[in-house]
N, CA, C and O atoms as a Tripos MOL2 file, in Angstrom:
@<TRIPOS>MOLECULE
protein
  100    99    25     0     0
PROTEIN
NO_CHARGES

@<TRIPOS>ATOM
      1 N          13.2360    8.2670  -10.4800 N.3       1 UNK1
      2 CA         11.9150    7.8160  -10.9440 C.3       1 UNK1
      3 C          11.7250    6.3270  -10.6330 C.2       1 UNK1
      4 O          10.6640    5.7940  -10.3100 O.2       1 UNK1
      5 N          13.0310    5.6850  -10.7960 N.am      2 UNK2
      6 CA         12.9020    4.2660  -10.3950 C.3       2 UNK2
      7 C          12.8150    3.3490   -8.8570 C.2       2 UNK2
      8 O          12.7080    2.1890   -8.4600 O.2       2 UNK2
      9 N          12.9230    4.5450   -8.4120 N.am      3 UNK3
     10 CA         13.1140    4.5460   -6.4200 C.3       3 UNK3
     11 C          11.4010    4.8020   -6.5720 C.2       3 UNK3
     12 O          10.7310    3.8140   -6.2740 O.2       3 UNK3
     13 N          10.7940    5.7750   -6.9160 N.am      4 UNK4
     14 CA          9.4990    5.5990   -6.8140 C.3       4 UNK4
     15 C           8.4020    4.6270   -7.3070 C.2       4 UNK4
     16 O           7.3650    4.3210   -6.7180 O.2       4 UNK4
     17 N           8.7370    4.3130   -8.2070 N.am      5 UNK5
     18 CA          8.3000    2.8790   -8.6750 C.3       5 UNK5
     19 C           8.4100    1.7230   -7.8220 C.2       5 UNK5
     20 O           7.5180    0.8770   -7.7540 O.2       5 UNK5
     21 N           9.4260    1.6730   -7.2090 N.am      6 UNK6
     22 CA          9.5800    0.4730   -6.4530 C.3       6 UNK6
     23 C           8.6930    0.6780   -4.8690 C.2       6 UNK6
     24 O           8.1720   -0.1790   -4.1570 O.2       6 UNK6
     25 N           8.7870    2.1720   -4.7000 N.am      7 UNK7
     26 CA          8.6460    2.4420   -3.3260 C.3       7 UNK7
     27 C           6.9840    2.2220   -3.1450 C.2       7 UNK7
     28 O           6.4840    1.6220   -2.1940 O.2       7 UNK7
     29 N           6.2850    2.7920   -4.1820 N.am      8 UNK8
     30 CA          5.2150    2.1700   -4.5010 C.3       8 UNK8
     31 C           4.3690    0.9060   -4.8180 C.2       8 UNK8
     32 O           3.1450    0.7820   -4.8530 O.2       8 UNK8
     33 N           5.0880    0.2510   -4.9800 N.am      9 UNK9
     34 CA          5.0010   -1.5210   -5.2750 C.3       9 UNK9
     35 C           4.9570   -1.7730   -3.8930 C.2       9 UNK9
     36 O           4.0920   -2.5870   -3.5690 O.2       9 UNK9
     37 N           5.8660   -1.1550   -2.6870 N.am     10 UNK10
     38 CA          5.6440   -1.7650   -1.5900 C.3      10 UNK10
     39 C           4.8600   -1.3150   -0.7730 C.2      10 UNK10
     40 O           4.4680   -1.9500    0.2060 O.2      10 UNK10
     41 N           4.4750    0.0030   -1.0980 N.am     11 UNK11
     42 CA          3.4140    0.5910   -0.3660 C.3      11 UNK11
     43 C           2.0880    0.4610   -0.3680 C.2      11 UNK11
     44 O           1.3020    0.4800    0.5790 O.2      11 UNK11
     45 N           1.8340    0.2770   -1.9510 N.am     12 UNK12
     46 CA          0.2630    0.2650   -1.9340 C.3      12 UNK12
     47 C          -0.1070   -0.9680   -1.4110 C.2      12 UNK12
     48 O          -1.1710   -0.8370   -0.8060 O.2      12 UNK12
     49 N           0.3780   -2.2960   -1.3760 N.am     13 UNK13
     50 CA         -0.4340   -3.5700   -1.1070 C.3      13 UNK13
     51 C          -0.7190   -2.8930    0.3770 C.2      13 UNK13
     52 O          -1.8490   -2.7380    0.8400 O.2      13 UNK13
     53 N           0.4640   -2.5320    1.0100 N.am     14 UNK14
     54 CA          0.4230   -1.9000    2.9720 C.3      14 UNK14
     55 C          -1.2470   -1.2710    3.0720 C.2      14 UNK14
     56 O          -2.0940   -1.5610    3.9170 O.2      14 UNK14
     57 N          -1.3850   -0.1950    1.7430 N.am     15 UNK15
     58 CA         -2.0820    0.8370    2.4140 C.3      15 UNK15
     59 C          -3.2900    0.0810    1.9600 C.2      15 UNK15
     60 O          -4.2240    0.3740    2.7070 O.2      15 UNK15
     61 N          -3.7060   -0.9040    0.8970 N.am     16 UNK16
     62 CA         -4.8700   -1.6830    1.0160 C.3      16 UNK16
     63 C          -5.3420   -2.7390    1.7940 C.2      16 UNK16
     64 O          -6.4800   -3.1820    1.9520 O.2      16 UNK16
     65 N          -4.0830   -3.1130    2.3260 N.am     17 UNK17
     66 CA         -4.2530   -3.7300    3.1690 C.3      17 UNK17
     67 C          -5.0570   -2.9080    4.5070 C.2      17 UNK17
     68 O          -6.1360   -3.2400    4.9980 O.2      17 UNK17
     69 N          -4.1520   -1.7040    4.9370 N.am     18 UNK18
     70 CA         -4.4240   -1.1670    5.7930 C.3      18 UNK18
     71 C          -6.1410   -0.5460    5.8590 C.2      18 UNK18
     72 O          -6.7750   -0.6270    6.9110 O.2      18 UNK18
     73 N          -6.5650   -0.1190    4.9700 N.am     19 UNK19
     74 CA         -8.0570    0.3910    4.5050 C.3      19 UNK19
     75 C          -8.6210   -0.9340    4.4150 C.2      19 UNK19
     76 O          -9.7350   -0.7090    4.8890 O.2      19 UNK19
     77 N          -8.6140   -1.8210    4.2080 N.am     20 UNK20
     78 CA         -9.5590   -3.3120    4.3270 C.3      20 UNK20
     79 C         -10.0290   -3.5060    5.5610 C.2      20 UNK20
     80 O         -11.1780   -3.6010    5.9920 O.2      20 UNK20
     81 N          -8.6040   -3.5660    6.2500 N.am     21 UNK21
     82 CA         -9.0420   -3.9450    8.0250 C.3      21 UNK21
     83 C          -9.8630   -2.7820    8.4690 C.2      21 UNK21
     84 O         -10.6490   -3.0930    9.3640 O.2      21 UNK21
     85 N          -9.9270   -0.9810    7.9410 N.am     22 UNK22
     86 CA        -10.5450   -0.0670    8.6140 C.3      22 UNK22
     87 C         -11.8490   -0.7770    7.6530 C.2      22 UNK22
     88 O         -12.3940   -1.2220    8.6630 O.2      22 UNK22
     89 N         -12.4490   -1.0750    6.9300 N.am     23 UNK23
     90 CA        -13.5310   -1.5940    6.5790 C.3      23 UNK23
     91 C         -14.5450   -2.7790    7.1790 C.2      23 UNK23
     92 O         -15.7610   -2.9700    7.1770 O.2      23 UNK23
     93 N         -13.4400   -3.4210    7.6590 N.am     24 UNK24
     94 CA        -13.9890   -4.6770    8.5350 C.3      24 UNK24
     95 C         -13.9790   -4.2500    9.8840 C.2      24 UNK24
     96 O         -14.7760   -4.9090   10.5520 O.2      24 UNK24
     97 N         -13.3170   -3.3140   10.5850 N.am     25 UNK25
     98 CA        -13.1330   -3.3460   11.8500 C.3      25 UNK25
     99 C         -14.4920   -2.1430   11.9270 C.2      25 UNK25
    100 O         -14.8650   -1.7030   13.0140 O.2      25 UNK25
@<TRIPOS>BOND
     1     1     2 1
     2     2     3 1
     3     3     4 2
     4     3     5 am
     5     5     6 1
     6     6     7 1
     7     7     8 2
     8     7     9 am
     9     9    10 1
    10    10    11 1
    11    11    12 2
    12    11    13 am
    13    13    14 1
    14    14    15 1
    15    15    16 2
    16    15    17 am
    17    17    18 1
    18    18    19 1
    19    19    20 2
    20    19    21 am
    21    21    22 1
    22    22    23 1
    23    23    24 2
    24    23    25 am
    25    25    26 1
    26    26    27 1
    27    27    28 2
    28    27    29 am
    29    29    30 1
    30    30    31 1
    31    31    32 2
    32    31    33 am
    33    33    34 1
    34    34    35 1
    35    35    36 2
    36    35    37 am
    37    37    38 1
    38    38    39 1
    39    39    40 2
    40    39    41 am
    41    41    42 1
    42    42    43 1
    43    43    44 2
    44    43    45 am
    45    45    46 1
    46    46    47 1
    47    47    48 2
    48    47    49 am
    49    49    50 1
    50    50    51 1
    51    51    52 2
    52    51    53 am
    53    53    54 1
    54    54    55 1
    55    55    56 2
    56    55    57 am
    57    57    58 1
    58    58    59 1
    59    59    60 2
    60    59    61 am
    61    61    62 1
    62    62    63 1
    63    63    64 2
    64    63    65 am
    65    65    66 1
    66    66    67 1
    67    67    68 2
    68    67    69 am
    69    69    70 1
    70    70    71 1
    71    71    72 2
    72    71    73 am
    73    73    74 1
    74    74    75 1
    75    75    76 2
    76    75    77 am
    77    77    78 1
    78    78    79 1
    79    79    80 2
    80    79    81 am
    81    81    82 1
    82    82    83 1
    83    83    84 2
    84    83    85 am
    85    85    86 1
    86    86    87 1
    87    87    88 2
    88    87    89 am
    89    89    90 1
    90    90    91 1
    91    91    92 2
    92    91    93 am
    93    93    94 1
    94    94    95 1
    95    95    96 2
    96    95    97 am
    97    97    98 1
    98    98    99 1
    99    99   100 2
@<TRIPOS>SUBSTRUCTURE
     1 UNK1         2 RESIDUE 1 A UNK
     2 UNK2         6 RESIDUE 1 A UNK
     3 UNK3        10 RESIDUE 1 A UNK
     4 UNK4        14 RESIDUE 1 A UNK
     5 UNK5        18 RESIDUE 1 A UNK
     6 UNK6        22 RESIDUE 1 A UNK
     7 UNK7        26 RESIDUE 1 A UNK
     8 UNK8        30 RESIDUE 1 A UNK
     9 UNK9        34 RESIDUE 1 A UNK
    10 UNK10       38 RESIDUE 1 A UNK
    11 UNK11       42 RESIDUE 1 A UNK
    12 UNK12       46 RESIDUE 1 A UNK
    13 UNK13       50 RESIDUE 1 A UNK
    14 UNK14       54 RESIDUE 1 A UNK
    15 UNK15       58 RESIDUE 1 A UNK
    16 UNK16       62 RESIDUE 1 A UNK
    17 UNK17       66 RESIDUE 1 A UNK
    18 UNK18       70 RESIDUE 1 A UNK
    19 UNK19       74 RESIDUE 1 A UNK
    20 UNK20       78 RESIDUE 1 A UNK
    21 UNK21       82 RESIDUE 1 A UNK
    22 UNK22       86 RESIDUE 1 A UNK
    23 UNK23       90 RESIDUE 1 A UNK
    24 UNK24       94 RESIDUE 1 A UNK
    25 UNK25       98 RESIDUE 1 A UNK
């Protein structure tokens, strides 16, 4: 449970990041 917690902390900034630029581009 604690591997997912973390794995998530690093993922979501990625995937908002990633959907921002498909917003601007």
């Amino acid at each position: 449970m604690f591997f997912l917690s973390s794995y998530a902390t690093q993922v979501v900034p990625c995937l908002r990041n990633y959907f921002r630029r498909l917003n601007m581009g």
